[in-house]
Structures are given as C-alpha cells and as structure tokens.
Steps between C-alpha positions, in 0.01 A plus 500: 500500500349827694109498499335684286318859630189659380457681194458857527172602499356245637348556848661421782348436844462705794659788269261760640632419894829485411483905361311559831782336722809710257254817526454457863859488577530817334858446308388649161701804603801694390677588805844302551529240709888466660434107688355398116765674320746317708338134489500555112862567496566210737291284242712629192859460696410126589336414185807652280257675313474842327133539544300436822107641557243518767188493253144556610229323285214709429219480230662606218835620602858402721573779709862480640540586845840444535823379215806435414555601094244562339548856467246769471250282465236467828192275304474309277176360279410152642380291187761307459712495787703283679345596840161418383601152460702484860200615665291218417733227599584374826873549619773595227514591176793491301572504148865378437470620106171628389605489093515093616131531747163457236334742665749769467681489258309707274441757764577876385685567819728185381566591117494873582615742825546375715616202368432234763685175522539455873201481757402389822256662747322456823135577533432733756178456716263622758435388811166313392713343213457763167769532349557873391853547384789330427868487564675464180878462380569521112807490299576508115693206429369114645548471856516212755412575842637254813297377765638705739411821293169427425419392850644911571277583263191398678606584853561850320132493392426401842638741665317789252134294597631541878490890354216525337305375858671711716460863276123324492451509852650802571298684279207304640659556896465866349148530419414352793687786717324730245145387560572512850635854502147592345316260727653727783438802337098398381480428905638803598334715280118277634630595835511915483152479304387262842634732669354794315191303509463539880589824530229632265275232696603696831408823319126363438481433814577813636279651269187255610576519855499913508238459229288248728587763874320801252191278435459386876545844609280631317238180576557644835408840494280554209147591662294190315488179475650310235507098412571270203424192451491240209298305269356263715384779787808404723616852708871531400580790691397797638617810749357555862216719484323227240570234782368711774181532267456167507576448896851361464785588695744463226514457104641157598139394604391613153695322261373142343175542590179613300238752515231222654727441831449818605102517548371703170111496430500262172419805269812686623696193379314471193577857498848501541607218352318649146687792544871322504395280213418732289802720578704206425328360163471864315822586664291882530524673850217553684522826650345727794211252585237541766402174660340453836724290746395329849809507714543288773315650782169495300454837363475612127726702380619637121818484350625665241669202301785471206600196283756444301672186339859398535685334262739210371789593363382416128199773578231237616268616824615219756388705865276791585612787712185657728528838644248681701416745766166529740312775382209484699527834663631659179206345258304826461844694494599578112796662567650271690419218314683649215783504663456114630444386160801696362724373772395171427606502171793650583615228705359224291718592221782544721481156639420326119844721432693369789362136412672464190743730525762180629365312173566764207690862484766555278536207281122491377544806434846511312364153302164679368647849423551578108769752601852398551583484912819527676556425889823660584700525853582845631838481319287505162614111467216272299348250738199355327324526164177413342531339117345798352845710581679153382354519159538909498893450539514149331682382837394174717450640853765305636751718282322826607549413911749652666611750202460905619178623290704775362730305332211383270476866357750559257827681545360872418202485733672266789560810687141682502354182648686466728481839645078442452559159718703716784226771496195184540661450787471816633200629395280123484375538118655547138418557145701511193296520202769360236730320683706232249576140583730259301331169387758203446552582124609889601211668397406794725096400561346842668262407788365767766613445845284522813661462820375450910609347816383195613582409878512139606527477860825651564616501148473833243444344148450689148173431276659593166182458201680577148190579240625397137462802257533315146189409469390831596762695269409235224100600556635860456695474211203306319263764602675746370566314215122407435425865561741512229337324270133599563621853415680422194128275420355847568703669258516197239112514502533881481690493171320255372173683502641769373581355178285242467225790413713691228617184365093356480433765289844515261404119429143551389600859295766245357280246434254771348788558283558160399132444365515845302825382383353179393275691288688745358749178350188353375328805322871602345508142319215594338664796355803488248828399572662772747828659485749286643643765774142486613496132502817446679358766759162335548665190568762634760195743633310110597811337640548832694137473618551096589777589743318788674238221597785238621665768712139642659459107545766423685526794698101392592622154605787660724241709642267202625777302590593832719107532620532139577772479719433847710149329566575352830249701704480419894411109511647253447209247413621219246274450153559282198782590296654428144921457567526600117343818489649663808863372359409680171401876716842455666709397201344813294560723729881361598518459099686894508788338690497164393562548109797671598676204731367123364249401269217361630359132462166387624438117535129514624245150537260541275241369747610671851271462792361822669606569843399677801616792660591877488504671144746802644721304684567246273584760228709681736688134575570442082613844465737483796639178387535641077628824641798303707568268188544772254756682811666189489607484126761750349289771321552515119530169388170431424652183273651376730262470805197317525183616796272155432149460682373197500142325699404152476243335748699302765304259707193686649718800449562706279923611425586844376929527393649793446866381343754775433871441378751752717741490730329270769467483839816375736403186686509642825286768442239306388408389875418886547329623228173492644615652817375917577807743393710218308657605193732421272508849320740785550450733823247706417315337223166322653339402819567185540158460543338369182523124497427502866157687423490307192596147695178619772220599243560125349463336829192671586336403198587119608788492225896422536757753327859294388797580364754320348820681353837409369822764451524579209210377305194664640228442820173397438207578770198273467222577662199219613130577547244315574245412201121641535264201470093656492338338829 
C-alpha cells in the first residue's frame, strides 16, 4: 500500500530553499524550449500516453514549461495536485487508478477536467537535491506502466536535471564574462583618470617651478634683504644680500640656524625675536620699522625693517617673512624713505601673493562665489563648474562637462551667445545683461553674464559668472506692487476721511432726530386719538428714521475698517493684537462683494489668545486670502457657496481658517502657489504676487501659512501665529 503524503497545508521543510534553488535557475519563463518540448514528446510516445508535462512547483502554482495535451493551458493552481505529492517522495510516483488511490480519489482534477485516472511522474531536482519540477505522464482511463517504461521515464527526468545544470551554468559562465567585461572596463576607465592624474600633476609642477624661478629672481635682485623663518626662530630661507649682512657667503650658511649663532647683543635678540612672535600670534604685519642693527664688522647701523606672517593653508600664521633695507645714509632723507617704505610694501605683498598663489586660485574662488561660474575652453566647451551654477541649471556638474555653453541657452537665443562668446575672444571681456539659460525642467532662468580671459600657462580659458535675475525681478515686481498698495492705503485713508466727517455729523443730526421724535410720539399720546393716515405715516416716518441710522452705521463701520487697514505707516514694529477684530474690518469692508458670491459663516473661539505682530499687514494677509476665496466661487449663488472663518487656539499658537467651497486648486499647482508670478488665473487677471507677499508677511511675524485644497470642493488656507504670553 503507497505511503501516505502530507496534508496540504501543512508545512513542509526546507520549502523556502527549495523556491530559492527553482527561482535561481530561472525557468519560470515563457519562452519555448525545443530540447524540453522534445523530451516531453519522447516521454508521451514511450509511455502510450495522451498527456505528458514538464511541471515546475512553485508556491502556489504549476507552471508548465513544456507538454504534450493539455491544451491552452500553461499553469495550473497547485492545491491539490498530483505534482505536489511527487515532489515530496523519493523516486516514482505512479498512480495506476486514482478513483481506486485514498488520497485521490476525491480530487477535483479526478471527478472533473481533466479527469485523471492514469499517473506516474518523476521528481525533478537540483543539483544540491531540491526537487523543483516534475516529469509527469497522465492518461484518462487506468494504466499499467512496465519496468522498462518507467525506468525511461526517469532517465527522461534525468536527462531534463542534466538540463537544468547546464542552462544554470551557462547563465552563471555568463555573468562571470559580464562582470569581467566591467572589471576591464572599471580598470580602464581608473587608468585614463591615473593618467589624467599625472598630467595635471605635471602641470603643477610647471606652474611651481616657473612660479618658484620668479621668486628666486626676484630674491636676487631686489635691493634689500629679506628672510623668513618659523616658530621656533629657525632661518628657513633667505636671498643673498641678507646672507652677506650677516657675513655668509651663501644663503646655504643661513638656513637651520638661529638668530644667537650669529653674535647679536642679547637685546637685539630679545629684540628680534619679540618682533617675529608677535607677527606670528596677531597674524598683523609689522610694517616700515626702524631698529638699530650691529653688522658684522662692529659698526651700528639702521635698517628700515618689514614683517609680515605667512600662512597655513587653513589661514593660520605658521612662518614670518622679514624684509629690510640699510637706511643709514638715507635716515634724515624723507623723500626717499617714502619711497623705501612703499617699495617695501610693494614687494611684501607680492611675495605673500606668490606664496599662496600654488595653494588657492580658481577653485576658492569658484567654491565661495554666490554667482553661478563657468570655466570654458576656447571652443566655448564647459570644463569645470562650481555648485552654485549646478543648482542654477538643476544639473550635477558631471552632466554640465564637456557640453558647449551655448547649447544651455534655449533655441531662440543659442545664436546671440554664441556670437557674444566669439567676440570675448576677440576683444577679452563681455556683458549681456539678460542672457536666458534653461534649467533641467525647461524653464528659461535669466542670469547676467560677465565674461574674461583667464590664461594658465600656455592655455586661454573663459571666466563665464552668470548673475541670477529672479530674485531681483521678484524684488521688483513686489516693490512695485507694495508701492501699489501704499498708494491705494493713501487713497483708502483719503476717502475715508472724507466721509467719515459728513457722516459724524448726519449720525448725531439723526440721532437729534430720534430724541425729538421720541418726544413728539410721547406728547401725541397724550392727545386724542389721531387720524389714521397720520398714524400709519408716523409709524412708517420712525421705521424710515431707524434705517437711516443702520445705513450711516454701517457705512461708519466700513469706514474704520477702511482707516484700519490703510494704517500701515512706515514700520513695521509688532504690538498686541485681537485676530477677531481685524477679521471683522476686513469682512465689512469685503462684505460689498461677498453677499453677492457665498454667504458667510464665522466659527470664532470664544476665548482666543492675543497675538503679536503687525496690525496692517495682517489685515492686508485676511483680505488677500477672502478676496481670492470669493474669486474662486461662481458669482451669484450666494445659496449655494459657503466663505467660513474660523480661529481656535492650537498649541501655543493660535490657527486662523479661511474655508471657501469653489472650484479648487489642481494638485500640482499647489507646490507653486507660494512662488512670485504663479497663478492660476486667466492672462491678464492678477500678479501672481499675492500669496507670495501674503506667504512672507506670515513668516516674518514667526507664523506658517498652509493650504490644503481638493478639486472640486473648495481650498482652505490656515494660517498659524504664535500666541502673546505678557513677560
């Protein structure tokens, strides 16, 4: 009686590495396979049976790489199967009649389509012994196979394993020649940069050794002496005339020793060696010094001496450099000392410049500028970069190198530059004032262009500096547009004075009116009953009176609100505000529009916090925000739309939401919004520069402006301020 299998479901071991051995065969594919097509049909002729299958077992489905039968169908759902249950057997499994075998007889595959009655099938496995596939025969009615076939049977199953390792090490003989190839190529490509390597090495060479012939000549033939030396007081160097000073044939017989082994009276060493010590430790030159000096055949003598430090790479004084001249016969003479003293100076700085000239130059300077700087070769192709022109374009440097600098201008203005490149070379310098550049996304960014000659040695190179403009045109534009808005304060304030005084005095003659009023009603009661025309027109004539009040009312509160929002003045100092009352000055005056578009719903906290900062500002912020809402709803369906303001303390902050319910704002605009000239209206209608004036006067009074916004349903801004706790 055949042994009984697992129960599906139940785990089975070493399931995980037998996927990883099937996966890393890489068999799960669809492309045809002619040897296993062939084997299969050389398993179904020998067998006698109608349906032969190379099946691969994975985790929840048979794949069939190759079949005999079986048509249009390549997988198959493994719960279930047959092939499950040959996997996880050693040697063959066959099932002469599965409506006889327990454990398959009530299989779907057996009642239903296919109907199975015939099996037997080889388990196919890997070289470390998973099996991942089998090699199956099945038939419809009982079958019996003989020896001799189902010895074929595994030889065929064999011979597909035998397969299986050769496509494996192929692929792996494959990947090995492929790692290789890029091995080669890695080396190569270490090789031209070793080789670029030395050549720029050779350069710097060059350079030093014509830089180091300029400094000995002119050691050599400047008329002073000049020395440096180091920390500790040892002579580093020096040119001939300081050497013959000191009654030394050469500056050979100078170097390594100190100021002591050459016979100075103590307070000339105590002298001296203050002097380079305090050079070196306030890393200040000491300049155009008179100091007595006893040479070396015994007579006193004054020199006119210079000190300056020299320094480290990262800036520190390490050395001081001595220069000085004998001015003994030249003491009393003004004139020429002048000229001593300015030539000393003159070749101080010269050597300090020549000093660390090898250490710095261009890329210092490239690193630290805030402008945008090209190196280009005479042909006008990009050489080198700094990362302020990598963030301009939105590039990495290594994708600007080698490109022709005009061919970052776009198409229109491709031309111009390149004809301003041709004419640097010929006349040394350029300018173009708005000169366009294409950033990775397409956008044209406008920088100004400045452009010289830089010689290297033998080599002509081109200093291109680009300038960006946007911030400048964005400063513009808001200038103009605060200009804008000062005037229209102006005027605002204007008006509002102007009828603030007639309406004063309308109120009170109306209010005068209401208290004679008040008496006439009360003396008429006291009379008899009145005609009732006159009744009905005493009545009216109070109602009449009661809405000339509310109108001069309201038309007082739209005039403060006005007054209170032109009131910006010229600071900009922050004070103690109530949220609720400046929200009320911009509503009443917006109130005009608004009744027209949505109707209005204010949620405020009954117990808001104050807050600190600028009255003006803020007002201009809500009525920016209530303006753009009310734009942003279809005027005349006042039912319809809703503009809600709502504040609520939030934290140590306190939240300000202006809700409205139109068309939305597409998601990717929303990234933008807050950017100068983005808008979202038609050409012509706004700035663009609202919310980004808006989005700054927030920030500046330590607050954060949001937005969130959904198609269709409205945008909601919320704006976050810090609470004002008394110190």
């Amino acid at each position: 009686m055949p042994q009984l299998q697992p129960q599906e479901g139940e785990p089975q071991p070493q399931e995980e590495e037998r996927l990883q051995a099937l996966y890393r065969h890489q068999l799960l594919d669809r492309e045809p396979n002619p040897e296993y097509d062939a084997i299969v049909q050389l398993a179904a002729d020998f067998c006698e049976a109608p349906i032969a299958l190379l099946s691969l077992v994975d985790r929840e489905r048979l794949w069939f790489k190759a079949k005999v039968g079986f048509p249009g169908v390549i997988q198959a759902a493994r719960t279930g199967s047959f092939c499950t249950h040959a996997i996880d057997q050693e040697g063959l499994l066959v099932i002469e009649d599965a409506r006889e075998d327990i454990r398959f007889r009530d299989n779907p595959r057996v009642q239903g389509e296919p109907h199975v009655r015939f099996y037997a099938g080889t388990p196919l496995k890997t070289e470390e012994g998973f099996p991942i596939g089998v090699l199956c025969v099945i038939d419809h009615v009982p079958r019996h196979l003989s020896l001799l076939q189902l010895r074929a049977l595994e030889q065929l199953g064999r011979q597909l394993e035998t397969h299986f390792r050769l496509r494996l090490q192929l692929r792996q003989a494959q990947q090995r020649n492929t790692e290789l190839e890029e091995a080669r190529a890695r080396l190569h490509g270490l090789n031209e940069s070793l080789q670029a390597e030395i050549l720029e090495r050779h350069r710097i060479e060059r350079d030093l050794r014509s830089q180091r012939e300029l400094l000995n000549n002119i050691l050599s033939h400047i008329p002073h002496s000049v020395f440096w030396k180091d920390r500790e007081g040892v002579f580093l160097g020096c040119n001939d005339a300081f050497a013959r000073q000191l009654g030394r044939s050469s500056p050979e017989d100078v170097v390594g020793r100190r100021d002591p082994d050459f016979g100075f009276p103590p307070e000339q060493l105590q002298g001296f060696r203050q002097a380079d010590l305090e050079v070196m430790n306030s890393g200040q030159p000491l300049l155009a010094i008179e100091e007595p000096f006893r040479g070396q055949d015994g007579h006193d003598r004054w020199l006119l001496t210079s000190k300056v430090p020299l320094r480290d790479p990262d800036g520190n004084p390490w050395a001081v450099l001595g220069i000085f001249a004998d001015i003994t016969d030249q003491r009393h003479q003004g004139d020429q000392l002048q000229v001593a003293l300015r030539q000393v100076e003159l070749y101080a700085s010269r050597l300090e410049i020549l000093v660390h000239e090898a250490r710095a130059r261009t890329r210092r300077l490239m690193e630290a500028s805030l402008d945008a700087v090209f190196v280009l070769d005479n042909v006008g192709s990009v050489l080198e970069v700094n990362p302020v022109a990598c963030t301009l374009l939105g590039r990495e440097g290594d994708h600007l190198v080698g490109l022709a600098f005009d061919s970052l201008a776009p198409e229109a203005e491709r031309l111009s530059l390149r004809t301003s490149l041709g004419d640097l070379l010929t006349r040394g310098t350029m300018r173009l004032e708005d000169q366009g550049l294409r950033s990775t996304s397409g956008s044209r960014v406008a920088v100004q262009l400045l452009g010289s000659i830089q010689d290297v040695g033998d080599t002509r190179r081109l200093l291109i500096i680009a300038h960006d403009l946007t911030e400048q045109r964005r400063l513009e534009q808001q200038s103009i547009q605060n200009d804008r808005l000062a005037a229209m304060g102006v005027l605002a304030a204007g008006i509002a004075h102007e009828i603030n005084n007639p309406t004063a005095y309308v109120l009170a003659n109306l209010d005068f009116l209401r208290q004679w009023w008040d008496e006439l009603e009360r003396h008429l009661a006291s009379l008899p009953a009145l005609p009732a025309p006159l009744q009905e027109g005493l009545t009216e004539a109070r109602h009449v009176l009661a809405d000339c009040l509310d109108g001069c009312s309201r038309i007082n509160d739209i005039v403060r609100g006005m007054r209170h929002l032109s009131h910006q003045g010229h600071s900009e100092e922050l004070t103690v505000l109530d949220v609720h009352s400046i929200l009320d000055s911009v509503l009443h005056i917006s109130q005009g529009e608004l009744k027209h578009t949505a109707r209005l719903a204010k949620d405020y906290a009954p117990e808001l916090p104050l807050i600190l900062g600028n009255e003006g500002r803020l007002g201009q912020v809500f009525l920016n925000l209530i303006v753009n809402a009310v734009h942003a709803m279809r005027p005349g369906t006042p039912r319809d739309n809703t503009l809600r303001v709502r504040t609520q303390p939030d934290g140590a902050q306190v939240r300000i939401d202006i809700t409205d319910t139109g068309h939305g704002i597409p998601p990717e605009a929303l990234p933008h919004i807050f950017d100068p000239f983005f808008t979202t209206k038609p050409a012509g209608v706004g700035t663009g520069l609202g919310l980004s004036i808006s989005h700054a006067i927030v920030q500046k009074m330590g607050g954060e402006l949001q937005v969130k916004s959904l198609v269709g349903q409205g945008t909601t801004f919320s704006l976050l301020l810090p609470a004002y706790h008394e110190p």
